[in-house]
C-alpha positions as CSV (number, residue, x, y, z in Angstrom):
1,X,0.0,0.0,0.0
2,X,1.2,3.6,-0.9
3,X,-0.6,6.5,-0.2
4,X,0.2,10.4,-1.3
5,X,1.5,9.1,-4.6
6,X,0.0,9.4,-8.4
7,X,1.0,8.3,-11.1
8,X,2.5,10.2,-13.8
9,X,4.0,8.0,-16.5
10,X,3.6,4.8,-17.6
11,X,7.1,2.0,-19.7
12,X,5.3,-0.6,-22.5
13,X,7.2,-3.3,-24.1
14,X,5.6,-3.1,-27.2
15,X,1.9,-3.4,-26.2
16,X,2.5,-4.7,-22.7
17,X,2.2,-2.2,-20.4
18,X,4.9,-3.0,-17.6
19,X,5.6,-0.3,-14.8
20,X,3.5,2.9,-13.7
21,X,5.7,5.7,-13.2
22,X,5.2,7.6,-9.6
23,X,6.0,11.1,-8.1
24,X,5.5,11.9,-4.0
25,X,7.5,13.0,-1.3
26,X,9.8,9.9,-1.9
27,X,10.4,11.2,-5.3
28,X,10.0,9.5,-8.8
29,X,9.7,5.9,-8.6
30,X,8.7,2.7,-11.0
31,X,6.8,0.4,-9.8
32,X,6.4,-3.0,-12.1
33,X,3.4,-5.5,-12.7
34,X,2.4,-8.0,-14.3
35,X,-1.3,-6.4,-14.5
36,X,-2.5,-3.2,-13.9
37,X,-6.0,-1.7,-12.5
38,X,-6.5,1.8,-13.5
39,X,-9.4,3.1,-11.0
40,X,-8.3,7.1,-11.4
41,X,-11.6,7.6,-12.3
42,X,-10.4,10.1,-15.1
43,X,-8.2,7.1,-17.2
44,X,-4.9,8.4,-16.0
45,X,-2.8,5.3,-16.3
46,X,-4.4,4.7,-19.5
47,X,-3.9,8.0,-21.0
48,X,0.2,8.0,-19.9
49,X,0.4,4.6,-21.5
50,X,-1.3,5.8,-25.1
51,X,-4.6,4.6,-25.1
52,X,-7.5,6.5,-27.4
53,X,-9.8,7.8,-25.0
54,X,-13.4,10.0,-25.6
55,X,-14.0,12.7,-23.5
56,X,-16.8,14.9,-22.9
57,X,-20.2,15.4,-25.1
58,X,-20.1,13.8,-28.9
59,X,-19.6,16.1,-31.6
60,X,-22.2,14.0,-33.3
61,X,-25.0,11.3,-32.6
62,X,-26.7,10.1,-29.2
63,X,-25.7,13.0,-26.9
64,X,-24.3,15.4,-28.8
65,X,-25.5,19.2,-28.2
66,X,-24.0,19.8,-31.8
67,X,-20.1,20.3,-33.2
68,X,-20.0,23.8,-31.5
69,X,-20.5,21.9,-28.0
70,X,-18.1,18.9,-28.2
71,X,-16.3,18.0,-25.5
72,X,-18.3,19.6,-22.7
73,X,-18.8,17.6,-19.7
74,X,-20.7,17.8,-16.8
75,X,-20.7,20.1,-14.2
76,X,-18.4,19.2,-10.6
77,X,-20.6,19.4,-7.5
78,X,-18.9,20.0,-3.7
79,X,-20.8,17.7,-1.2
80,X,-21.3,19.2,2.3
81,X,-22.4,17.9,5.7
82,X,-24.8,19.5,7.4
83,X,-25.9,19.3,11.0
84,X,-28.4,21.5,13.2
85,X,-31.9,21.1,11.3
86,X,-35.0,19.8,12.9
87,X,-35.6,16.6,11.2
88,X,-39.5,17.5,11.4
89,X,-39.6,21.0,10.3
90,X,-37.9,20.3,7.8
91,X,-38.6,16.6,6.1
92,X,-40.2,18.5,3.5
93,X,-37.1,19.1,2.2
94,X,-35.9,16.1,1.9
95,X,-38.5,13.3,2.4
96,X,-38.9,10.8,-0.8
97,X,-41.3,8.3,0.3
98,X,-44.7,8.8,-1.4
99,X,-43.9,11.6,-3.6
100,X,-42.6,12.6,-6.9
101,X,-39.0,12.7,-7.6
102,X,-38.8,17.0,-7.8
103,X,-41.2,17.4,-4.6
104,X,-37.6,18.0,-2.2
105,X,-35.7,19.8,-4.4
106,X,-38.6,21.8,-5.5
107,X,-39.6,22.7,-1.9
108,X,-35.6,23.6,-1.3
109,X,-34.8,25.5,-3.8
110,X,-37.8,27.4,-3.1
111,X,-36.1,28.6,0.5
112,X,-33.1,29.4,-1.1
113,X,-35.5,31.9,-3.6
114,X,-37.1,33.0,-0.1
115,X,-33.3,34.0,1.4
116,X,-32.6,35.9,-2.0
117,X,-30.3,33.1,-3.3
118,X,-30.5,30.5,-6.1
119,X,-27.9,27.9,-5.9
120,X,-26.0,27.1,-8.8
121,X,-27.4,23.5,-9.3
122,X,-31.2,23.8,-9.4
123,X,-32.1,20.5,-8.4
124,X,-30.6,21.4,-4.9
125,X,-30.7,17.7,-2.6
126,X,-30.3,16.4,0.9
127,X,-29.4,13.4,1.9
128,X,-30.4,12.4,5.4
129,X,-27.5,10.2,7.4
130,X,-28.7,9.9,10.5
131,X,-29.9,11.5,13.0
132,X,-29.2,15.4,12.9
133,X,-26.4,14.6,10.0
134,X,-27.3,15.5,6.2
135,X,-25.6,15.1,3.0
136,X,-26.2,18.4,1.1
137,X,-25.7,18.6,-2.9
138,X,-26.2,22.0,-4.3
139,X,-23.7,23.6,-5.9
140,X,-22.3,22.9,-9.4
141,X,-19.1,23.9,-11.0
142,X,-19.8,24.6,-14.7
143,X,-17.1,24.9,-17.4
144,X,-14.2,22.4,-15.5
145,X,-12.0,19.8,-17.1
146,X,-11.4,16.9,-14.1
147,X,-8.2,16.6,-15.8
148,X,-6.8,20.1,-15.1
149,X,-5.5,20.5,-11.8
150,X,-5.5,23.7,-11.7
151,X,-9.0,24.2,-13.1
152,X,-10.3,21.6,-10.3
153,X,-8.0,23.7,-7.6
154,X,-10.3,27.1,-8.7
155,X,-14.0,25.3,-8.7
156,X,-13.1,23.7,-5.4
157,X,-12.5,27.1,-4.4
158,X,-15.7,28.5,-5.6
159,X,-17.5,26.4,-4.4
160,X,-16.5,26.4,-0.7
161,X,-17.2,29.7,-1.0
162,X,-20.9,29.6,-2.7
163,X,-21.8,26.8,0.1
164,X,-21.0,29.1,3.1
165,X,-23.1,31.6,1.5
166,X,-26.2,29.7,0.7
167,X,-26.2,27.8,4.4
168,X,-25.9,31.9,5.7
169,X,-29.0,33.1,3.8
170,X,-30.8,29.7,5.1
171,X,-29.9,30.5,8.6
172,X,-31.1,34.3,8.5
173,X,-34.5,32.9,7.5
174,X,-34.5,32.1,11.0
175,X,-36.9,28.9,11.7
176,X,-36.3,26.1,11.0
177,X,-32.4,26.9,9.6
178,X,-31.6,29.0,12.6
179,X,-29.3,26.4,13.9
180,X,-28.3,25.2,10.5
181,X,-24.1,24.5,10.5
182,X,-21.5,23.0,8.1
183,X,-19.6,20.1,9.5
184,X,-17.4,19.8,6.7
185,X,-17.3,19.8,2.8
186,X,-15.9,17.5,1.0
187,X,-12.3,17.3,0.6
188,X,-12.1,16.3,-2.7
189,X,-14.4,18.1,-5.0
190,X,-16.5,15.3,-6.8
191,X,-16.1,15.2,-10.7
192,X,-18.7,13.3,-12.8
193,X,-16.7,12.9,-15.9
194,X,-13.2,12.1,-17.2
195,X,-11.8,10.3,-19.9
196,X,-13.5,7.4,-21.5
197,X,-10.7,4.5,-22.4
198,X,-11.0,2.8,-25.7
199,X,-11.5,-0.9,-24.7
200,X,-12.3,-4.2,-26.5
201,X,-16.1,-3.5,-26.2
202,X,-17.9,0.3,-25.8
203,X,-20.8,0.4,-23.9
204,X,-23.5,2.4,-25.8
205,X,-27.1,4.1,-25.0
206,X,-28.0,1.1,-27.5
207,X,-26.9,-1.2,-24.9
208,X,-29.5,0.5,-22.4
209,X,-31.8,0.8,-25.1
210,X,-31.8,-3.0,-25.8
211,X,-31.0,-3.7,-21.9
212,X,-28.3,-5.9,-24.0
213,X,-26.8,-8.7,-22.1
214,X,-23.9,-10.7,-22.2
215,X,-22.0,-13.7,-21.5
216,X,-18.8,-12.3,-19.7
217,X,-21.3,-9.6,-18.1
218,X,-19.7,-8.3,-14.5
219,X,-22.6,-6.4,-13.7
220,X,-26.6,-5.5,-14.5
221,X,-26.5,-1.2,-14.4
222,X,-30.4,0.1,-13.7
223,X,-29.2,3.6,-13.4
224,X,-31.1,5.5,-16.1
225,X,-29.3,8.5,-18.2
226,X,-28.6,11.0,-15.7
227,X,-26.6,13.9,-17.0
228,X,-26.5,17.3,-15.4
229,X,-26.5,20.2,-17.7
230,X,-23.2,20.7,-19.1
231,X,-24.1,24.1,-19.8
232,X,-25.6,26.9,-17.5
233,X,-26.8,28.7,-20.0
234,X,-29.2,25.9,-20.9
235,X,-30.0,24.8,-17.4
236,X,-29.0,24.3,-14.2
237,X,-30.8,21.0,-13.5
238,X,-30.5,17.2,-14.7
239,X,-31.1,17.6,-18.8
240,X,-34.2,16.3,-20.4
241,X,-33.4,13.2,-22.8
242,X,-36.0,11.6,-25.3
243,X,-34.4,7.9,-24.8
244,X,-34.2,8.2,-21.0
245,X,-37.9,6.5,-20.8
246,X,-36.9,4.0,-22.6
247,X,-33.9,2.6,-20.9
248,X,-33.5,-1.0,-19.8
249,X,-31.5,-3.1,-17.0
250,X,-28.5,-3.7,-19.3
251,X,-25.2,-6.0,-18.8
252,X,-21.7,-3.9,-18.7
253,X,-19.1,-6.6,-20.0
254,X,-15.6,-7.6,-19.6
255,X,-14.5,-6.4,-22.6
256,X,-15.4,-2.7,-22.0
257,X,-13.0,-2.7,-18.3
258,X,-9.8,-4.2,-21.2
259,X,-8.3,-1.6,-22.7
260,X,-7.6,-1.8,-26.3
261,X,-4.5,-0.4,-26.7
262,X,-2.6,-1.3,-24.6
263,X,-2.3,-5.2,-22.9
264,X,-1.7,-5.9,-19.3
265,X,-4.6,-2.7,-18.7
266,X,-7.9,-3.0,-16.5
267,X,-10.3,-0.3,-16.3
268,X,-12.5,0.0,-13.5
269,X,-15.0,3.0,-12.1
270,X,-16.3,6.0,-14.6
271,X,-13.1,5.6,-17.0
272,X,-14.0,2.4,-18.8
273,X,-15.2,2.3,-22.4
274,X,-18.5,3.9,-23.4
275,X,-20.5,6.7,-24.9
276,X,-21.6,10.0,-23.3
277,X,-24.8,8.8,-22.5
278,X,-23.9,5.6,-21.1
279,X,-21.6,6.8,-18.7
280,X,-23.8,9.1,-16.9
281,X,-25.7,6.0,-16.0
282,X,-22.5,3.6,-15.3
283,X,-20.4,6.2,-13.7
284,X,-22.4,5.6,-10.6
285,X,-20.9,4.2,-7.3
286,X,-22.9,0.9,-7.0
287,X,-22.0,0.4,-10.5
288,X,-18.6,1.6,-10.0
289,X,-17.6,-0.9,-7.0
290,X,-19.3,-4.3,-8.7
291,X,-16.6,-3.1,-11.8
292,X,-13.6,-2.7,-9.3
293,X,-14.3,-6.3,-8.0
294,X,-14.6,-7.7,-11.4
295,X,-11.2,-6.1,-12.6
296,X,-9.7,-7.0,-9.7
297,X,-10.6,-10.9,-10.2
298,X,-9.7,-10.6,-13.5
299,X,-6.0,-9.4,-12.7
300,X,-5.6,-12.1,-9.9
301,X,-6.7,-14.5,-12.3
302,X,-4.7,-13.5,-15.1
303,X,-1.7,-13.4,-12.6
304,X,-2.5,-17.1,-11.2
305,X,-2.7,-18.3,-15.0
306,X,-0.1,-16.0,-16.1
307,X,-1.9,-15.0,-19.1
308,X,-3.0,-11.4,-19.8
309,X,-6.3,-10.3,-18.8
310,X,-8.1,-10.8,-22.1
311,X,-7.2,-14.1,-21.8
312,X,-9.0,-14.9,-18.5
313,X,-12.3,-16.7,-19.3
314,X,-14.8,-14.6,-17.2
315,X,-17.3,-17.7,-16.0
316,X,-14.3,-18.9,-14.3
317,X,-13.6,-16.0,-11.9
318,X,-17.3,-15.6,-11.6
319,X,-17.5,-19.1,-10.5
320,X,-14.6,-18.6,-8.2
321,X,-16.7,-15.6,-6.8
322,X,-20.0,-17.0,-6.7
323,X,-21.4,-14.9,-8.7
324,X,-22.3,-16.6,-12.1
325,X,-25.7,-16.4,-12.0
């Protein structure tokens, strides 16, 4: 285990991809493997060690906004917890059971119109914990690439700052946010979208279309589309899409967490291989830890067989995890 290090350059032989190469405070390092698991969430490893990747919206077909909006991607949003709130004054806010999706947020963003303030993610959500302990998600950072440090440095910033000011004009509203505080925001400012590695299969809004299936599947995804507005001056909520109705439980397969050009290369979490509107269902974290397990297996496997991972057979390590059916 090494912790405070990232990886910043990657050695092939040929196609085989065989050390990552490290800074931290120990300096550059290499660190060899027989197989590799890239779970940077924005295809890091992949990218050092020359694999195609997508990124952002589609300059064409399912997703694309048109040519003059390629490459946008979706806004960042700085999670905050929040402690202090009557849970019965104010379960309007954020009770689900029984109502519509919108009811919450609705209701919330409304109070946030009442305090003279409209938070920069209109679909404003809390999450309740436990007892006196909430999740908050209302801010979005418009406009960022995840894989620019220094742009993810500035929204962090931003954000911090637009949080403190919307809990404030909650507060002067007096009952029931008079005792309303911030425990903490998030350390790391969450990022919905990165690269998209080119692997051996791409998952596509097809696949959740058809709710395709398949015979090395690691996991069933039920998450419909779900992409917030790449663009404030379009919205500043979750963005209507005519297929999203139709979407089906689909399989994500094997093939899509192998990258394709490179050997020795898992992908697991947001980075593996799909389209724009496949990965704002995919990119989710119960979707996002079954795919870490499965790449995982695969490595260990391809390590016990000493084969690379395309070569694994996935029934076998499904077997071996008891989770073939």
């Amino acid at each position: 285990v090494r912790l405070h290090t990232r990886v910043v350059g990657a050695v092939k032989d040929g196609r085989r991809l065989t050390h990552g190469i490290t800074e931290s405070k120990s300096g550059r390092e290499a660190f060899a493997g027989k197989v590799f698991v890239d779970c940077t969430g924005d295809g890091d490893l992949a990218a050092l060690a020359g694999c195609g990747f997508d990124f952002g919206r589609p300059a064409e077909g399912p997703g694309s906004a048109g040519p003059e909006r390629a490459g946008e991607t979706q806004p960042f949003s700085l999670l905050m917890l929040i402690t202090g709130i009557d849970p019965q004054a104010t379960a309007d806010f954020y009770e689900r059971t029984g109502r519509v999706w919108a009811a919450p947020k609705d209701a919330l963003l409304a109070e946030f119109k009442r305090a003279g303030l409209e938070p920069s993610y209109g679909r404003p959500t809390i999450f309740k914990i436990h007892d006196d302990l909430y999740a908050w998600m209302i801010n979005h950072e418009y406009g960022c690439r995840g894989i620019d440090a220094q742009e993810v440095s500035d929204a962090t910033i931003r954000a911090r700052a637009e949080l403190h000011k919307l809990v404030d004009a909650l507060r002067s509203l007096g009952d029931p946010w008079r005792n309303i505080k911030i425990v903490a925001t998030a350390a790391q400012i969450g990022v919905r979208e990165g690269r998209r590695i080119h692997g051996r299969y791409t998952v596509s809004v097809d696949d959740m279309l058809n709710g395709a299936k398949h015979g090395d599947a690691v996991c069933r995804a039920t998450f419909g589309i779900d992409v917030h507005s790449t663009s404030q001056q379009h919205s500043t909520g979750i963005e209507s899409h005519t297929v999203k109705r139709s979407t089906q439980p689909y399989d994500i397969p094997l093939r899509a967490l192998i990258a394709k050009d490179a050997d020795g290369l898992l992908l697991a979490g947001r980075c593996i291989s799909g389209d724009f509107l496949a990965h704002s269902s995919y990119r989710v974290t119960g979707n996002a830890v079954a795919l870490g397990e499965a790449a995982g297996a695969v490595a260990a496997g391809a390590v016990r067989q000493g084969c690379l991972p395309h070569d694994v057979e996935w029934e076998d390590v499904a077997s071996s995890l008891g989770t073939s059916d």
